[in-house]
DRENDO-1510 file (C-alpha; in Angstrom, 1 decimal, always signed):
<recs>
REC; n; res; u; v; w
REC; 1; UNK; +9.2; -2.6; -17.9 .
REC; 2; UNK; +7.0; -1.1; -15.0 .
REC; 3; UNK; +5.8; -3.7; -12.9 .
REC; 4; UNK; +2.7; -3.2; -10.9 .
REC; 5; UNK; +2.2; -3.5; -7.3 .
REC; 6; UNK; -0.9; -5.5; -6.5 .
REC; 7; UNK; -2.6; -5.9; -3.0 .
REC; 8; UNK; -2.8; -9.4; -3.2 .
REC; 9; UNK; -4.0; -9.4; +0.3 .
REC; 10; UNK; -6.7; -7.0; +0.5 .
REC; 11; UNK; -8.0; -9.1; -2.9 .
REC; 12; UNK; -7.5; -12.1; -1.0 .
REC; 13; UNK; -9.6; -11.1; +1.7 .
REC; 14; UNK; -12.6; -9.1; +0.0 .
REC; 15; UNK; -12.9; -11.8; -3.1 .
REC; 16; UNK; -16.5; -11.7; -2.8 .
REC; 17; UNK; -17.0; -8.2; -2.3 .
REC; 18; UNK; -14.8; -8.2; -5.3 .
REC; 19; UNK; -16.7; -11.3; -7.3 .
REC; 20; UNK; -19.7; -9.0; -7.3 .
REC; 21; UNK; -18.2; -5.8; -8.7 .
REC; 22; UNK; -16.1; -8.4; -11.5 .
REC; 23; UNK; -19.8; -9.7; -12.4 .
REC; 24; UNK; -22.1; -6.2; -12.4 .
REC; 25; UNK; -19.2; -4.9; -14.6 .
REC; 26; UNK; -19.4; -8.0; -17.1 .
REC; 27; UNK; -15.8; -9.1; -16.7 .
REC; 28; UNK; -14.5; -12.2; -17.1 .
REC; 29; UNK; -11.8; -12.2; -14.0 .
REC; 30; UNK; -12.1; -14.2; -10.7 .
REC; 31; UNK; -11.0; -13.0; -7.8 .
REC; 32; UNK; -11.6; -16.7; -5.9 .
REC; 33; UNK; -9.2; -17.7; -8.3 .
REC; 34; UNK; -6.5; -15.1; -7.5 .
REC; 35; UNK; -7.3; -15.8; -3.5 .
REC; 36; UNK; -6.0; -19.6; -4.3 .
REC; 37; UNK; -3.4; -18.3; -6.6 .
REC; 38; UNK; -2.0; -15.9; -4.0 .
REC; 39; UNK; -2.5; -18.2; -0.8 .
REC; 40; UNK; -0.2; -20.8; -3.1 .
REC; 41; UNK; +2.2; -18.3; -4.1 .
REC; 42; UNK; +2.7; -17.3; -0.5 .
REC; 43; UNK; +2.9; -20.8; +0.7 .
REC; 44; UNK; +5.6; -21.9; -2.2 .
REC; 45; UNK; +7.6; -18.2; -0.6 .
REC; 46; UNK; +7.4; -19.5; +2.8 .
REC; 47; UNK; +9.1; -23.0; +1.7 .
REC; 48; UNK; +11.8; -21.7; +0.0 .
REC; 49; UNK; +12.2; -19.2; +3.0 .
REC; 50; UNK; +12.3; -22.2; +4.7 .
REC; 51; UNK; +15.2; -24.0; +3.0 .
REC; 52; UNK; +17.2; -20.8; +3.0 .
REC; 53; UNK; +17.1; -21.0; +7.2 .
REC; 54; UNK; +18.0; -24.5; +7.0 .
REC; 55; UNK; +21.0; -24.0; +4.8 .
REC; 56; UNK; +22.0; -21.0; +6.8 .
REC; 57; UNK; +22.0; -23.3; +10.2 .
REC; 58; UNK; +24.1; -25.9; +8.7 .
REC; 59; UNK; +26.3; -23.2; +7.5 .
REC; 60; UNK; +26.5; -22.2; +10.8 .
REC; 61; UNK; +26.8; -26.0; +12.6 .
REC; 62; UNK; +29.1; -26.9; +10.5 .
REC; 63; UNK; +31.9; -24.0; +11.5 .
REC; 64; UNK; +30.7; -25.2; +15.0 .
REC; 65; UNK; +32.0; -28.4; +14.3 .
REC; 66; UNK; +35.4; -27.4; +12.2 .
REC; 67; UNK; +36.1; -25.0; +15.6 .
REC; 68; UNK; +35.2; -27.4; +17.8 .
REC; 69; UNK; +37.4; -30.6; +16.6 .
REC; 70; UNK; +39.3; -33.1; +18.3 .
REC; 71; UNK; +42.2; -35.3; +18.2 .
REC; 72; UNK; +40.3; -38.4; +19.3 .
REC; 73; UNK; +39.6; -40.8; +16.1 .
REC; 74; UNK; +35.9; -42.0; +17.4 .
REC; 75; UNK; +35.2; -38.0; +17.9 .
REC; 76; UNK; +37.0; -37.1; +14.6 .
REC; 77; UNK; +34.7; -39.9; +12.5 .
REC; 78; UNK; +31.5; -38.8; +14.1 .
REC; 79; UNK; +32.3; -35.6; +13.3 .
REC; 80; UNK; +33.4; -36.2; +9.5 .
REC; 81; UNK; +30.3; -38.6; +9.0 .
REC; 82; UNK; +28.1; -35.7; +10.1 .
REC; 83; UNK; +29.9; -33.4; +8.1 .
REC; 84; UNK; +29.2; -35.5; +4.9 .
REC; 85; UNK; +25.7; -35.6; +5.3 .
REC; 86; UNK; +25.1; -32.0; +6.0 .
REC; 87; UNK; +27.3; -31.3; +3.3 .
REC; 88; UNK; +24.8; -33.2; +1.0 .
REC; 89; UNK; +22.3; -31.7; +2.5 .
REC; 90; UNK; +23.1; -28.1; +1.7 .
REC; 91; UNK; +24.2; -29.3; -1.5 .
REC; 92; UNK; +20.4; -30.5; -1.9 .
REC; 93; UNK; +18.7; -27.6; -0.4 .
REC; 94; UNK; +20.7; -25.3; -2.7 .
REC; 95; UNK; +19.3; -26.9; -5.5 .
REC; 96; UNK; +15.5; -26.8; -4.0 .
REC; 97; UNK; +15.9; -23.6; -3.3 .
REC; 98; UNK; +17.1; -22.2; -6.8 .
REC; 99; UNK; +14.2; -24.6; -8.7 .
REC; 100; UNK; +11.7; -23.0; -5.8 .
REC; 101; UNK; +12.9; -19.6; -6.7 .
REC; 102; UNK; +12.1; -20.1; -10.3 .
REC; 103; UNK; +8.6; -21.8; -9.7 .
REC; 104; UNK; +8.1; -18.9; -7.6 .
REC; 105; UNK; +9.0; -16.5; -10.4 .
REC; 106; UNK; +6.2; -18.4; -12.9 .
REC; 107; UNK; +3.5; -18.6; -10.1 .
REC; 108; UNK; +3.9; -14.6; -9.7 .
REC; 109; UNK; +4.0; -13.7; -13.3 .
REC; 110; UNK; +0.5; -15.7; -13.2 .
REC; 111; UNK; -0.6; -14.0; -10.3 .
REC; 112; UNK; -0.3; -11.0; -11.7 .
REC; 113; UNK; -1.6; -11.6; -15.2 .
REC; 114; UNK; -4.5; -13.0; -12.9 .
REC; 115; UNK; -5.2; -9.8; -11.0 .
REC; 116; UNK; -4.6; -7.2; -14.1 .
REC; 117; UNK; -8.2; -8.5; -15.5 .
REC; 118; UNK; -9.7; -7.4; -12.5 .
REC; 119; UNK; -11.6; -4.5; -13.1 .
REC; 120; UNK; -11.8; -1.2; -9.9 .
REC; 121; UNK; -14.3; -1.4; -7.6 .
REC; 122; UNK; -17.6; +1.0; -8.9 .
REC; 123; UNK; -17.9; +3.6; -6.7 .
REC; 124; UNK; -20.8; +3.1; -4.4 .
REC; 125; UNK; -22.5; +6.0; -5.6 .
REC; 126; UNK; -23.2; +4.9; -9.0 .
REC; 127; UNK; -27.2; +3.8; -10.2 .
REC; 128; UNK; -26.7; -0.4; -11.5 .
REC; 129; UNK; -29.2; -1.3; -14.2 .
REC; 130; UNK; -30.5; +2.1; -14.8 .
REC; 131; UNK; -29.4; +3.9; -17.9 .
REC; 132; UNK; -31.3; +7.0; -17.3 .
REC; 133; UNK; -29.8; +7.5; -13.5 .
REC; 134; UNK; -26.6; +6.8; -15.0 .
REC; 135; UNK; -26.7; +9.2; -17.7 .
REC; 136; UNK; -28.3; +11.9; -14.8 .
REC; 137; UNK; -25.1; +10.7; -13.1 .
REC; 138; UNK; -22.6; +11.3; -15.7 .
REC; 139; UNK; -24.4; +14.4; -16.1 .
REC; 140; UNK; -24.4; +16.1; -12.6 .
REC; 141; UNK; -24.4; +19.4; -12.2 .
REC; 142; UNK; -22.5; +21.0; -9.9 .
REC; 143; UNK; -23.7; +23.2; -6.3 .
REC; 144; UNK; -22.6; +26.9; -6.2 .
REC; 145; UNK; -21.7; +27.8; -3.0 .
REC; 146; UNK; -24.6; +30.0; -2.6 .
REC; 147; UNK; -27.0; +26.9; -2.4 .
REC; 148; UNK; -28.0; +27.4; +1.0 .
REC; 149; UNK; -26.0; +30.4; +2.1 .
REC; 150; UNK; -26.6; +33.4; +3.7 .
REC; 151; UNK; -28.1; +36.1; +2.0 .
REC; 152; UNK; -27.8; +39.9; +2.2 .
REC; 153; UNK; -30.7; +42.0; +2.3 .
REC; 154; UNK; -31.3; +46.0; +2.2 .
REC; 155; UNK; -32.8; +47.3; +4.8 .
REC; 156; UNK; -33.4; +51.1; +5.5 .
REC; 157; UNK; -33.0; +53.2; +8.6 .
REC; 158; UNK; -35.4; +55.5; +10.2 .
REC; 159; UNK; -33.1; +58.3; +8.3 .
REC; 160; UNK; -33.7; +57.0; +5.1 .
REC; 161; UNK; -30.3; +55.9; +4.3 .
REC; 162; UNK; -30.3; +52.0; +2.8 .
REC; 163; UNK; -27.2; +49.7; +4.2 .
REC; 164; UNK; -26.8; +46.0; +3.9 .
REC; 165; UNK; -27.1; +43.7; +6.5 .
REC; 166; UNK; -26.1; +40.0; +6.6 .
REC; 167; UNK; -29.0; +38.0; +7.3 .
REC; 168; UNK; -28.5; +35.6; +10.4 .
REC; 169; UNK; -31.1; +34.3; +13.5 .
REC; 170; UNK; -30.6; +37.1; +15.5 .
REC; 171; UNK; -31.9; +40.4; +16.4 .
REC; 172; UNK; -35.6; +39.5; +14.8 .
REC; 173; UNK; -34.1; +38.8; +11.3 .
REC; 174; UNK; -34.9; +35.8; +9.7 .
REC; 175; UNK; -32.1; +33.8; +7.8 .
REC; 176; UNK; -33.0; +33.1; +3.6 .
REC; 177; UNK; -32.7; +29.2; +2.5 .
REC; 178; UNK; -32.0; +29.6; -1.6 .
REC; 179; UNK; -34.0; +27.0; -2.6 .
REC; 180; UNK; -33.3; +24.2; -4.9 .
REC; 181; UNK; -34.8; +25.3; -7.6 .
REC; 182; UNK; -33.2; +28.5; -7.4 .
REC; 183; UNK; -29.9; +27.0; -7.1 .
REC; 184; UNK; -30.2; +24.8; -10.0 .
REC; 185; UNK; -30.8; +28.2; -12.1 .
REC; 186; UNK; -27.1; +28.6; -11.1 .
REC; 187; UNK; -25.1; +25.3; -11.5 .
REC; 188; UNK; -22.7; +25.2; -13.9 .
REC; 189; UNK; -23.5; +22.3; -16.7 .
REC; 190; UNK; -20.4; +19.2; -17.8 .
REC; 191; UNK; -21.2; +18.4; -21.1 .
REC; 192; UNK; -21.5; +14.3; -21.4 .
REC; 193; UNK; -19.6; +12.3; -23.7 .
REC; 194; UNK; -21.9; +12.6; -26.5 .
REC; 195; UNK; -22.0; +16.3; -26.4 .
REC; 196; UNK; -18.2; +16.0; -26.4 .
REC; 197; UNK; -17.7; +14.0; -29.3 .
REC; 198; UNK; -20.6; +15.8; -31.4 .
REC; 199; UNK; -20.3; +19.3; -30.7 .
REC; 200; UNK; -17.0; +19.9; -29.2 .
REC; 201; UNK; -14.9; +17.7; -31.4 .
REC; 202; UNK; -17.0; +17.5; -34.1 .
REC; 203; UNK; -16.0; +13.9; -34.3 .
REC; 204; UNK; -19.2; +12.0; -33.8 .
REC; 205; UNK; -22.2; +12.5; -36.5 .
REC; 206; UNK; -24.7; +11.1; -35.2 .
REC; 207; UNK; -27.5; +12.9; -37.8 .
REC; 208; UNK; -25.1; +11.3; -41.1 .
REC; 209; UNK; -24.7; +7.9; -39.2 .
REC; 210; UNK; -28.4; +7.0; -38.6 .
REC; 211; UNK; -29.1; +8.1; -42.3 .
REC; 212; UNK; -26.8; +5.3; -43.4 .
REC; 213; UNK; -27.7; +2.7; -40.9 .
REC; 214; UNK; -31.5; +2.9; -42.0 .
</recs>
């Protein structure tokens, strides 16, 4: 299946930041509990990492030692002694590392079913424990580009004749603000969800509904 790429770190280091938004949105999550979770699973990683350099240095010692052999019988027992005991402990540490691995696996599975409840960080933007802003949120209309532009005016020449001119700070004219209200005259309106559901779907009846709820 698709697996999800979580940034355990950025998590880890804005849990309360994070807290906050889990709480204002009514979630049951933790992020302080993900934090430990990851700073464990991280730890466990480094261990087995661990292990894995140690086996690769005895790999490595212990070629050392086959090359580097002698005749002599105090030299050749030293060396065989040693060579046992790395020997069992590679034969250890391959063992740690393949029960670490599989630890590993089941700490991330639970890291991740951990950080999945979390729910995305509200945009700054939006009102908290205001129904009405939210709704005059949800609702926003949006600016034309002629809020606040530069108009064009008429003007007429000492013939007669009418041209258009663009209005700007210079040469005596004086530059035309459209003002708010006269913008709003010409936003363009989203309907919300309940206009959506009632009149554009035709999905929601609201008017039927409230008869039979009383």
């Amino acid at each position: 299946g698709l697996k999800m790429n979580w940034n355990y770190g950025w998590i880890a280091a804005n849990a309360p930041k994070i807290q906050e938004n889990i709480t204002l949105r009514g979630s049951d999550a933790n992020a302080f509990e993900v934090k430990s979770l990851y700073e464990d699973f991280l730890n466990s990683k480094k261990r087995c990492e661990s292990m894995r350099q140690e086996r690769r240095n005895i790999s490595k010692e212990m070629s050392k030692m086959k090359n580097t052999s002698t005749d002599q019988d105090t030299t050749t027992t030293t060396t065989t002694t040693t060579r046992l005991k790395m020997i069992e402990r590679a034969k250890y540490l391959k063992t740690a590392i393949h029960d670490g691995e599989e630890d590993l696996a089941k700490k991330e599975l639970i890291l991740e079913n951990k950080a999945s409840r979390i729910p995305n960080m509200t945009s700054p933007k939006t009102p908290l424990n205001d129904k009405e802003k939210v709704i005059t949120l949800l609702n926003a209309l949006e600016e034309r580009d002629c809020y606040n532009s530069t108009t064009t005016t008429t003007t007429s020449s000492d013939d007669g004749s009418t041209k258009n001119k663009k209005n700007t700070n210079q040469n005596n004219m004086t530059t035309t603000t459209m003002t708010k209200e006269t913008a709003a005259s010409q936003r363009h309106h989203h309907p919300d969800h309940v206009q959506i559901g009632s009149e554009s779907l035709k999905i929601l009846d609201f008017a039927s509904s409230s008869k039979v709820a009383g």
